[in-house]
N, C-alpha and C positions, 0 to 999 in steps of 0.2 A: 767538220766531217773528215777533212784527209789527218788531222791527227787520232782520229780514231781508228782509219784505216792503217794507217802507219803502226799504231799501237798494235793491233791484232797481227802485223804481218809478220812483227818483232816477235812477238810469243809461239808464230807458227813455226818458224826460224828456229827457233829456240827448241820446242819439243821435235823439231826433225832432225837437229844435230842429235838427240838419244838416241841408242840402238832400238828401233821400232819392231814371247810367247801368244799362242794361237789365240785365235778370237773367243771369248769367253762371257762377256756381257751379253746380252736378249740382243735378237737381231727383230728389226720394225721396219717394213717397207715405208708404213704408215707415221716414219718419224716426224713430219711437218703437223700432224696431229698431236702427238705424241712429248712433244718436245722436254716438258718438264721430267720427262725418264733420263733423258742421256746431256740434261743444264738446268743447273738449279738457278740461275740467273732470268729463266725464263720465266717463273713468279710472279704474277700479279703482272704482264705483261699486257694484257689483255683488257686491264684496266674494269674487270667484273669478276664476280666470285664463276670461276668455270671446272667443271668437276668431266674427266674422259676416262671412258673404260675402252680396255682392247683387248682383244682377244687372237690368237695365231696360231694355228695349227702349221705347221713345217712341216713338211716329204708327207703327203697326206700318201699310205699304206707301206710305209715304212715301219718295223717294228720299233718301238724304241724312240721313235722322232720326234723333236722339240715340240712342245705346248707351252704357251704363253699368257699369262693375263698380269692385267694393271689397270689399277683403278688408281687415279690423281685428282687430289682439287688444289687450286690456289686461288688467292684470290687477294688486290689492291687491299693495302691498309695506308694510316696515318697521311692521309690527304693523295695517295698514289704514290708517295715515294718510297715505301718500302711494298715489299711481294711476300708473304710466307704462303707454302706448300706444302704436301704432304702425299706420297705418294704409299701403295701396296703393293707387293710384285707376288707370284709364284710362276717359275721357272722351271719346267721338268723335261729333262733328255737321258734314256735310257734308264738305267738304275740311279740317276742322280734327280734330287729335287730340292730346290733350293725356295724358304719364302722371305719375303721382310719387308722394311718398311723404311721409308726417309724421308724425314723431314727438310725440306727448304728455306731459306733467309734469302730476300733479293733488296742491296740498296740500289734503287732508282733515280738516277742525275739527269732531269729532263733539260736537253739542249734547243740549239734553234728551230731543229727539224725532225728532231727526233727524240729517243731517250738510251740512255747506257746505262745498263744493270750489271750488277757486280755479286755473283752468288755464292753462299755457301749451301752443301747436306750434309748431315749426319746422320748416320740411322745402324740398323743390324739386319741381318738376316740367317735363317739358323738354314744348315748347309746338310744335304741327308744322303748317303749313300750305300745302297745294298750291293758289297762286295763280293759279300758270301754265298749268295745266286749267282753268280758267275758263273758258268759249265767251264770249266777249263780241261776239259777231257779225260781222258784216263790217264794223263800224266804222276808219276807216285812222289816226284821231286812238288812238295807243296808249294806256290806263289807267296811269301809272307803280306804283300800285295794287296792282297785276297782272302787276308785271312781275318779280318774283323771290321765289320759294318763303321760307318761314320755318324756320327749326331753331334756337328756343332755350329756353336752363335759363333758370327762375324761380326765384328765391331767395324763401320767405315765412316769415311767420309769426305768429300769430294768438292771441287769450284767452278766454275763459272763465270764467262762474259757474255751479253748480248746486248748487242745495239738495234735496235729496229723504227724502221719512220711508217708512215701508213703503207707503203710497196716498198719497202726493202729489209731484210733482216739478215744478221750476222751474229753465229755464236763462235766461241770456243769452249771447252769443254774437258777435264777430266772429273766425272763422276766418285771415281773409287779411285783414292789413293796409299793406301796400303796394301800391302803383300802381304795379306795373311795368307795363313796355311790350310790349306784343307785337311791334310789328314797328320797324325803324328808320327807315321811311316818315316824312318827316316834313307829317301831311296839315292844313288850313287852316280856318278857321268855329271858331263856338261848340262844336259838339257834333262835332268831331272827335278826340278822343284815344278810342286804338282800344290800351288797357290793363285792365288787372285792374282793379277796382271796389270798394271797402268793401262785402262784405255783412254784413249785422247780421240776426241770428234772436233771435226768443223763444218760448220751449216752454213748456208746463206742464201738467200732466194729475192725473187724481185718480179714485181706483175708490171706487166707490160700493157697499157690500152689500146684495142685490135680496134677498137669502134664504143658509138655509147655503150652496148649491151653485150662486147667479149671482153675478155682479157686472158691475156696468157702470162701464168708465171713457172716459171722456170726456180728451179732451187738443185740443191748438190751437199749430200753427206758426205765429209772424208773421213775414215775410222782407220784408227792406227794405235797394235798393239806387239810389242819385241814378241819375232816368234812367229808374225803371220806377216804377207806384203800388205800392203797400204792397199784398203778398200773405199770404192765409191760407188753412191749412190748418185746417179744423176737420173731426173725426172722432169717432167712438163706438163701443164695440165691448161686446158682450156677450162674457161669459165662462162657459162652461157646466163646472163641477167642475173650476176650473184645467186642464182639458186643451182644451178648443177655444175659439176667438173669433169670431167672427161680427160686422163691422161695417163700414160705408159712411165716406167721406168727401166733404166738399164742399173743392176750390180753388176761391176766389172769381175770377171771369168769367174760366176757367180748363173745369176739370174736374170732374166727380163718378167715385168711386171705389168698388169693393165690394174690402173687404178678408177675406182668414180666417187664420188663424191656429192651430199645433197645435201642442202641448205632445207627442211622441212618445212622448220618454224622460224623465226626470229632467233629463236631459244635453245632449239635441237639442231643436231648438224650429225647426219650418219655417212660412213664412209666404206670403203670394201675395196680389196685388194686381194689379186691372183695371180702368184708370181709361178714360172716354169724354167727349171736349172735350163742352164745353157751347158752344161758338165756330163760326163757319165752317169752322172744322179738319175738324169730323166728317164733311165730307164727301170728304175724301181720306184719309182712314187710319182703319183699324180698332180704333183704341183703343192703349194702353196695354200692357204686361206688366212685373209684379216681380216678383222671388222670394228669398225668405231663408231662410238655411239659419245658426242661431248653434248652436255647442257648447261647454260648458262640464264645465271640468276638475275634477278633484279631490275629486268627489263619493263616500264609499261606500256600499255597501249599506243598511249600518248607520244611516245618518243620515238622521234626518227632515231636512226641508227644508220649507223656509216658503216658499210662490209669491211669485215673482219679479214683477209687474206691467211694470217698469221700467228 
């Protein structure tokens, strides 16, 4: 266990000595749900075939404001040591809409307490922007900017670690690592490439036992891309007899979040999430919506099941 811990701390180290352009990847309050979007090492973690959809609305009565959906499965192969995944995104904010698709690889090294996955994705996404709606006023000097729409495929691909025991988990994470370009514009200055970004995440969370029938787990996203400060997600949720959760989140100078969480079935587990800027925002839109919906296969009657936290 502490050479795992040592290992991760080494890597954290390591992508914080880089210079950490603006946040660009889908933003998830819902990312403890969500996990296989932003680590592909998290594959087949779950040890059954589990398929999650979500959905986001952002600055709800904002023109223009982020829309979000993803639908993921993954699901244990070859005795549980490997994970493959396969995710769908569409991503739409203002005249930009981006959709695509990435596949997963997770090799699985089961230890004393736990296990360490080690991931790859590859995938594309085709990248779409209307320019030429732009109002740019009655200026007669034309934007070249602005002067012809975007349609194109992005080729990426991205890694992952996580380690997780039944109450603890730890990832690392860059998703997309290429700099492609978005447009063929070719624009001028320090801070003009107007491309995909290294984003780098780290997760980790851990339930704590309140009593037979609570538990409280606590977890924490770090997001970090050159160009924007260093973002987190820190959150806490009460668990009341494995079937409901109840818990808040803070984004630092960002948002605060009330999140819940319901255990339905065995099988179904839906979630909801309502976040409110903490920023100047709050005065033009009404907050936030998420919603999750995961189901998982292969369960039967007959078998006890041990709660899933993660």
């Amino acid at each position: 266990m502490k050479s795992v811990k040592r290992l991760f701390i080494f890597i954290v180290i390591a992508f914080a000595g880089k210079s950490a352009m603006a946040q660009q990847d889908a933003m998830y309050t819902q990312y403890m749900f969500n996990t296989l979007a932003i680590n592909p090492a998290y594959a087949g973690s779950r040890n059954v075939v589990s398929a999650t959809a979500l959905y986001r609305a952002q600055w709800v009565g904002m023109a223009g404001a982020p829309r979000t959906t993803t639908l993921s499965i993954d699901a244990p192969v070859e005795s549980k040591q490997l994970g493959l995944g396969l995710q769908v995104f569409n991503d739409r904010i203002g005249i930009q809409n981006t959709s695509g698709f990435f596949t997963s690889y997770a090799y699985r090294i089961r230890m004393d307490k736990g296990t360490l996955a080690f991931g790859l994705q590859a995938g594309a996404s085709q990248y779409n922007a209307d320019f030429t709606s732009v109002d740019l006023g009655s200026d007669t000097n034309p934007d070249m900017a602005f002067a012809n729409n975007v349609n194109k495929w992005l080729v990426n691909f991205g890694f992952g670690m996580y380690y997780n025991t039944d109450k603890f988990y730890i990832g690392l994470s860059a998703p997309q690592l290429l700099n492609n370009n978005f447009t063929n514009f070719k624009a001028t200055g320090s801070n003009a490439f107007t491309g995909q970004a290294i984003h780098v995440f780290l997760a980790a969370g851990y339930v704590f036992p309140l009593g037979e029938d609570l538990h409280l787990k606590p977890s924490v996203l770090f997001k970090g891309v050159r160009g924007a400060p260093l973002e987190a997600d820190i959150n806490a949720s009460l668990w009341f007899k494995d079937i409901i959760s109840i818990g808040a989140q803070y984004r630092t100078e960002a948002d605060i979040a009330g999140l819940v969480e319901i255990q339905i079935t065995p099988q179904i587990r839906m979630g909801y999430s309502y976040d409110r800027a903490t920023t100047s925002l709050v005065q033009y839109n009404s907050g936030s919506h998420e919603i999750m919906l995961r189901y998982e296969f292969g369960f039967s009657k007959s078998k006890v099941l041990s709660p899933r936290y993660f």
